[in-house]
KOLLOLO-650171 format. One record per residue: x, y, z of N, C-alpha, C in turn; residue in one letter. Coordinates in steps of 0.05 Angstrom, whole numbers, plus 32768, in hexadecimal, padded with zeros to 4 digits. Example, Ala and Ser with C-alpha at 12.3 -4.5 7.8 and 13.67 -1.06 7.14 Angstrom:
81087F8E809C80F67FA6809C81087FBE809Ca 81017FD3808E81117FEB808F81028001809Ds 
***
This chain:
823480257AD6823680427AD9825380497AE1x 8263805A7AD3827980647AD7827A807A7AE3x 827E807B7B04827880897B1A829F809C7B2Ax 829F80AF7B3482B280B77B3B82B880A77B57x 82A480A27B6982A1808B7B7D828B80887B80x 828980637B90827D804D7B8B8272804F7BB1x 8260805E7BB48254805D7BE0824180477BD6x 824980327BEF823880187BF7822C80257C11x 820D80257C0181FF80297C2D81F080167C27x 81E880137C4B81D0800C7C5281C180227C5Ex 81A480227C5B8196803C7C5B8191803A7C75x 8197802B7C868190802B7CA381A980337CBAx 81BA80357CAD81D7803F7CB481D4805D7CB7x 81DC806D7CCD81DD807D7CE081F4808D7CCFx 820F80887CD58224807F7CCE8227808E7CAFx 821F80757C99821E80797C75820B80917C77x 81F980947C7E81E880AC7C7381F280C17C7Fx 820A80CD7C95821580E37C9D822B80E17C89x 823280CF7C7A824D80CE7C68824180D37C4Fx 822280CF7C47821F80CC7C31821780E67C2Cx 820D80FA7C44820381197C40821E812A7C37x 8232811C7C4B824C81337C4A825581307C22x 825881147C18825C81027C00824C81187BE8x 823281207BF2821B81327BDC822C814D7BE1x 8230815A7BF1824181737C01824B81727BE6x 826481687BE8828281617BD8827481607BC2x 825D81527BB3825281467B99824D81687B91x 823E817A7B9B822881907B96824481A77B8Cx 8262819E7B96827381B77B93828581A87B7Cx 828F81877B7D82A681887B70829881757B50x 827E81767B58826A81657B3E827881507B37x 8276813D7B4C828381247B4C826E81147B44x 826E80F97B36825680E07B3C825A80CC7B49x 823E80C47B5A824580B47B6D822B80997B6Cx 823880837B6F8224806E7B5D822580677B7Dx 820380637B8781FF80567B9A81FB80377B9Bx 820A80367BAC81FF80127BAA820080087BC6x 81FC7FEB7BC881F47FDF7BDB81F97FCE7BF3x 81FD7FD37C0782117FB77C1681F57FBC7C2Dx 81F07F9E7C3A81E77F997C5081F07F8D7C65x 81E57F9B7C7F81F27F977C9281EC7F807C9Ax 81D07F7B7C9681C57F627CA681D27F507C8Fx 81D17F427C7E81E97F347C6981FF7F2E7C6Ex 820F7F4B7C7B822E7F457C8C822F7F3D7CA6x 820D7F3D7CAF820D7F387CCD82057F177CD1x 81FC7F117CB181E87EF17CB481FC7EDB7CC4x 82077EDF7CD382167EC67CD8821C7ED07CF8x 821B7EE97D07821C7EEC7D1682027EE57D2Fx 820A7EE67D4281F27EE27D5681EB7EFC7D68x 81DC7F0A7D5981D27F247D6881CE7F307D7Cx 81C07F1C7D9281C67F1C7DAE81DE7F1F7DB4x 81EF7F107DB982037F127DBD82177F2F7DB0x 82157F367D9C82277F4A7D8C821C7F647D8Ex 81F87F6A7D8A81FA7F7E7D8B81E37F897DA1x 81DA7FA47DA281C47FAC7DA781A17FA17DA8x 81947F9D7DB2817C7F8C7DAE81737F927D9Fx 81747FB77D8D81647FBA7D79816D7FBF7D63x 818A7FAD7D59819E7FAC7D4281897F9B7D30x 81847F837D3F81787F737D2181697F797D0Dx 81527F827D1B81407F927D16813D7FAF7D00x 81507FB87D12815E7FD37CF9816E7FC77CE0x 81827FAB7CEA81857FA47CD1817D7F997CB9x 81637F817CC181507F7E7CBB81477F937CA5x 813B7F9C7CA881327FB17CA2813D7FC47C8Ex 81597FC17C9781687FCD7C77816B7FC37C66x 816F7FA57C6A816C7F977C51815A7F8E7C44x 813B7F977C4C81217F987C3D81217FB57C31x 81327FCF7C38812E7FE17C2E81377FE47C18x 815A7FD37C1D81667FD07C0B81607FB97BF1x 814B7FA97BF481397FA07BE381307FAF7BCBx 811B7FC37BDB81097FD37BC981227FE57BB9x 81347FEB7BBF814A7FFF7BB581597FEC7B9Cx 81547FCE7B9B815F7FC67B84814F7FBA7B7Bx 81347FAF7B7A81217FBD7B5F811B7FD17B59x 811B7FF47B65812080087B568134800A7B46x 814C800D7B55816380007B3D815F7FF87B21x 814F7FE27B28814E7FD27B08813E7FD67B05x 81247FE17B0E81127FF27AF98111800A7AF1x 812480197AFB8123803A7AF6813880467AF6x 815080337AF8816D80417AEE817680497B0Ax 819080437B0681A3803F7B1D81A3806B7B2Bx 819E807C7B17819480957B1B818680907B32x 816B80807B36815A80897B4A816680817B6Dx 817F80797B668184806B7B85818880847B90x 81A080997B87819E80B77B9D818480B97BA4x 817380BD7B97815480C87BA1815180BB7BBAx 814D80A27BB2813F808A7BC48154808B7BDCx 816A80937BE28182808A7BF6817680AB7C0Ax 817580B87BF3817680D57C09814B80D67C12x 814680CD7C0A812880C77C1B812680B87C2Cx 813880957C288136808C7C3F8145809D7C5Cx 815780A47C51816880B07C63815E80C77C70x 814F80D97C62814180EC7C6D812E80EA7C88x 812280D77C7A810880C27C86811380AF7C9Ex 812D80A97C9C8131809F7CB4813A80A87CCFx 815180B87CBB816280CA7CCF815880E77CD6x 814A81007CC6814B81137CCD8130811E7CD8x 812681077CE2810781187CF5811481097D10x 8107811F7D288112811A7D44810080FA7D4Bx 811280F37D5680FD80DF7D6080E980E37D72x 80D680C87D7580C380C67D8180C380C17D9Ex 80BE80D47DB680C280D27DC780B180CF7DD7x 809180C77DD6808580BA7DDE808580A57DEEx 8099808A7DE4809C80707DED808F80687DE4x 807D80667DDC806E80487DD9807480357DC0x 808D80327DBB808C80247DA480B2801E7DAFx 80B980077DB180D980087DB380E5800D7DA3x 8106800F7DA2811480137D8D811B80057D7Cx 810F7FE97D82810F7FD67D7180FD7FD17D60x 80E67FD37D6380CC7FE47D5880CF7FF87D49x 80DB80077D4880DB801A7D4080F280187D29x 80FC80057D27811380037D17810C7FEF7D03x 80F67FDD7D1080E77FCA7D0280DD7FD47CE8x 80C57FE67CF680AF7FF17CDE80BC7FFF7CC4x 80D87FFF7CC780E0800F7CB280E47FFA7C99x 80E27FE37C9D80E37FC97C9380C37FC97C83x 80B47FDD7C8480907FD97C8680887FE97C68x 80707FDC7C5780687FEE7C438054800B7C54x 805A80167C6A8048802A7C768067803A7C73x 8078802B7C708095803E7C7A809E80477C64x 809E80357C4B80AC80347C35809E80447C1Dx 807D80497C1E807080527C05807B80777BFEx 8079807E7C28807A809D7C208091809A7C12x 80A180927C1980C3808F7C1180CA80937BF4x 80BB80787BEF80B780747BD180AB80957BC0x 809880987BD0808780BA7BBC809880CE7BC2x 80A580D77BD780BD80E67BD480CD80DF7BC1x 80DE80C97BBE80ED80CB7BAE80E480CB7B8Ax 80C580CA7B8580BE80CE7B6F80B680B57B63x 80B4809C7B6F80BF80817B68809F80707B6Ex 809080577B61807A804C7B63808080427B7Ax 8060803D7B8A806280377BA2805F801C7BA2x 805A800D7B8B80607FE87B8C807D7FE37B89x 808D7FF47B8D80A97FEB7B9180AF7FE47BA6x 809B7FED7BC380997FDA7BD8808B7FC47BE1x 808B7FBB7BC080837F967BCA80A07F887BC3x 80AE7F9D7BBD80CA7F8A7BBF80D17F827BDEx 80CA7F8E7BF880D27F8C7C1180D17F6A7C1Dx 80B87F587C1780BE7F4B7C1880C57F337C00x 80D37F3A7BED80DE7F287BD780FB7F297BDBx 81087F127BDD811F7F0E7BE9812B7EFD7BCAx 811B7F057BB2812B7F077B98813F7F1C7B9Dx 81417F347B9B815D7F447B9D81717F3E7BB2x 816E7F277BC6817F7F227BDA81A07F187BC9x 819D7F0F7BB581B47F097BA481BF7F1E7B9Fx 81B47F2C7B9781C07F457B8581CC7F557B9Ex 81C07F657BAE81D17F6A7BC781E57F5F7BD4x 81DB7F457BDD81F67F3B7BE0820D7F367BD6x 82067F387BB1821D7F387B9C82317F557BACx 821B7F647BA882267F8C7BAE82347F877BCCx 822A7F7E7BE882397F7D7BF382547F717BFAx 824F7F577BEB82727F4C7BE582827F5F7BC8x 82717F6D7BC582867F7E7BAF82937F907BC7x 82887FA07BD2828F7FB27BE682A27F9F7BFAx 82997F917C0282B27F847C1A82CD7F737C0Ax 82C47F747BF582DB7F667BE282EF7F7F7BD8x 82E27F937BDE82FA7FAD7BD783037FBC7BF0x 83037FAB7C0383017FBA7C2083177FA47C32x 830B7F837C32830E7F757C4782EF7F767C53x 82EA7F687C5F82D97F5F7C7582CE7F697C8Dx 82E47F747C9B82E67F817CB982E07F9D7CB0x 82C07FA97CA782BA7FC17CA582A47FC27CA9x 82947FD97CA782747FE17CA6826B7FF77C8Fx 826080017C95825480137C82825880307C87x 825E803D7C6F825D803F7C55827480357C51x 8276802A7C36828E80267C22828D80357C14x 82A380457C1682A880577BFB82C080487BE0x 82B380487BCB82D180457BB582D980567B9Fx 82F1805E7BAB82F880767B9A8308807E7B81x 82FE80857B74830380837B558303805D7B40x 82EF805E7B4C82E480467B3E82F580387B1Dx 82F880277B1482FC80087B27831380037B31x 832F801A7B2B834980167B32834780217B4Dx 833B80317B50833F80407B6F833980337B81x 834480387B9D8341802C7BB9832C802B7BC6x 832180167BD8830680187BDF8309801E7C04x 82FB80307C0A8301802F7C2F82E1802E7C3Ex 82EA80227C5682C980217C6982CB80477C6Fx 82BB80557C7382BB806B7C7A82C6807E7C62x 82C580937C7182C380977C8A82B580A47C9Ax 82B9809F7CAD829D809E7CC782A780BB7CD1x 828780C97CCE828680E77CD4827080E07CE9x 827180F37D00825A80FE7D0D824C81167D09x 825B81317D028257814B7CF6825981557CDAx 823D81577CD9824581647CBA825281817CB4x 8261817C7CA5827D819A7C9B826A81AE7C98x 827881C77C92826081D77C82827781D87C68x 826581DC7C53827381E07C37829581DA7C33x 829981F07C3982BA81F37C3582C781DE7C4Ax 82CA81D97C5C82D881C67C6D82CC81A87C64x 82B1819B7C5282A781877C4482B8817F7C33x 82C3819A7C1A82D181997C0782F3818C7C17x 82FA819F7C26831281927C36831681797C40x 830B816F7C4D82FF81587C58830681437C41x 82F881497C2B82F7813A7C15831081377C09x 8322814B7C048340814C7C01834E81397C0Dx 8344813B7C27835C81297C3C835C810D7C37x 834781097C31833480F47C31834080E37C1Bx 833A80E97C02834880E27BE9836880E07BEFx 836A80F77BF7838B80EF7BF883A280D97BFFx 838B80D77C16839480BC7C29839380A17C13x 837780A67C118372808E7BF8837D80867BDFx 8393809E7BD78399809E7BBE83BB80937BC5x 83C180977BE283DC808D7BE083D9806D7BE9x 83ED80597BD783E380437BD783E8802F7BF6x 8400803D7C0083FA802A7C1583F380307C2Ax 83DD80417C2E83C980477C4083B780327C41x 83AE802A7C5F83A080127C5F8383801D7C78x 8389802B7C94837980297CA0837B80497CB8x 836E80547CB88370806B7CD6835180677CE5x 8354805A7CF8834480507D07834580657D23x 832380657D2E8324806A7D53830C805C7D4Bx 830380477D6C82E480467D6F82D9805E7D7Dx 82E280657D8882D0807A7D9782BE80927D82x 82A480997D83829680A07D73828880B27D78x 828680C97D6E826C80D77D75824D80D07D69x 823D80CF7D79822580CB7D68822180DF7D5Bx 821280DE7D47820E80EF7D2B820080FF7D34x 81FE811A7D2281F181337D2881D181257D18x 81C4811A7D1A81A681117D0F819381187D22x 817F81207D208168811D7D2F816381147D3Dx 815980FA7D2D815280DB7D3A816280D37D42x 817D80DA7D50819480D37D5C819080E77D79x 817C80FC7D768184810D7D8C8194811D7D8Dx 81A281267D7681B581317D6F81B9814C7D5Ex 81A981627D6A81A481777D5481B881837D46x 81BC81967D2D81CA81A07D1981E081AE7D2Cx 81F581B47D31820981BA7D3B820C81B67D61x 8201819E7D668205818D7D7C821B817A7D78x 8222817B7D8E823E81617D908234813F7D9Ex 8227812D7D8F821C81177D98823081117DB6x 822F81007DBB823580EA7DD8824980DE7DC8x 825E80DD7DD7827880C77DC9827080AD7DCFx 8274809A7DC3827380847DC68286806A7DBDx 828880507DD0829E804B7DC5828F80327DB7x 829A802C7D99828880197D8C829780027D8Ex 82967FEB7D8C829A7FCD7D7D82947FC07D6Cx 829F7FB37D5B82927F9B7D3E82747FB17D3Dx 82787FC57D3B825F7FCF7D2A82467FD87D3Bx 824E7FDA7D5782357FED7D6382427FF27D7Bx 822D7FFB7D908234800C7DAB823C7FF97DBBx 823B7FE47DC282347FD07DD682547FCD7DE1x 82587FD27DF5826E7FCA7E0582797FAD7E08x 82987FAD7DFF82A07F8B7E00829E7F8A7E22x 829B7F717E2282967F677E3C82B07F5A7E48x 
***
């Protein structure tokens, strides 16, 4: 598919799905195409030791994306690389934009688990229009190749030392960058700008990196974070909250 840019998510990324709403923003005004594809976290994480690196309920969430991200590439190859927007903005919907559950009774690890689950994946699947035996791909770890092909495509146009999203812009000559990492979504006109700056940077060649860890958590729901709230800053490391020691 000959795309204007190339976003790598994982659908369990916080993060890609606040980049990938602002990404549709920009798509709906400047009718750009944008070929979704794939990188996993848990894949870039297989060699790390979790305890130690991240949060207790990282694995789990990661886990979990990469069974999602399963079912998302036998749709792929049964129904055309078209159906991944659908499927990206349901999971994402479905993950990120209902408040969470404040009950307790279920941890956040739990809770990050089941998303890994055919009870999690069918509605998903019927929203996006798509057969609900596409979640017996969750546990077939046949597409584990093919993802991991997609995620060394993405870190092979990047380097290594990144997370999610990858954007690549103007596909196959154009530059590929991690981010970038939004907490607030624009409204319209400042999306479009945004997007300017954005490219610009990217289009001059020896631009390499504009970095802060410090973070706001995202304006999501399920983050705690309602539609023109300012999340909790936070300062991240190698890819989550957890304070170096």
């Amino acid at each position: 598919m000959d795309a204007d840019i190339n976003f790598y998510f994982d659908p369990v990324c916080p993060f890609a799905w606040m980049t990938s709403k602002w990404v549709r923003q920009v798509q709906a005004q400047r009718e750009y195409t944008v070929d979704w594809r794939f990188i996993s976290l848990r894949l870039i994480n297989a060699h790390v030791d979790y305890d130690a690196q991240f949060p207790p309920e990282y694995e789990a969430g990661h886990t979990a994306g990469l069974r999602l991200l399963r079912v998302a590439a036998r749709a792929r190859a049964e129904h055309g690389r078209e159906s991944i927007a659908r499927l990206y903005e349901a999971f994402g919907t479905q993950i990120f934009e209902a408040a969470p559950d404040t009950a307790g009774q279920r941890s956040e690890a739990e809770v990050r688990e089941e998303r890994g689950t055919r009870e999690f994946v069918e509605p998903v699947l019927a929203q996006a229009g798509l057969p609900l035996e596409l979640a017996e791909a969750l546990d077939d770890d046949f597409w584990d190749c093919e993802i991991r092909q997609e995620t060394d495509e993405a870190l092979g146009l990047t380097g290594k030392d990144v997370g999610t999203p990858i954007i690549h812009f103007e596909p196959p000559a154009g530059v590929a960058f991690f981010g970038p990492v939004i907490s607030r979504l624009p409204d319209d006109q400042s999306a479009a700008e945004l997007w300017d700056h954005v490219v610009g940077l990217a289009r001059f060649p020896g631009f390499a990196e504009l970095k802060r860890s410090l973070r706001e958590r995202p304006q999501l729901p399920a983050l705690g974070v309602s539609s023109g709230a300012v999340g909790q800053q936070e300062d991240w490391h190698g890819g989550s909250r957890r304070q170096k020691k």
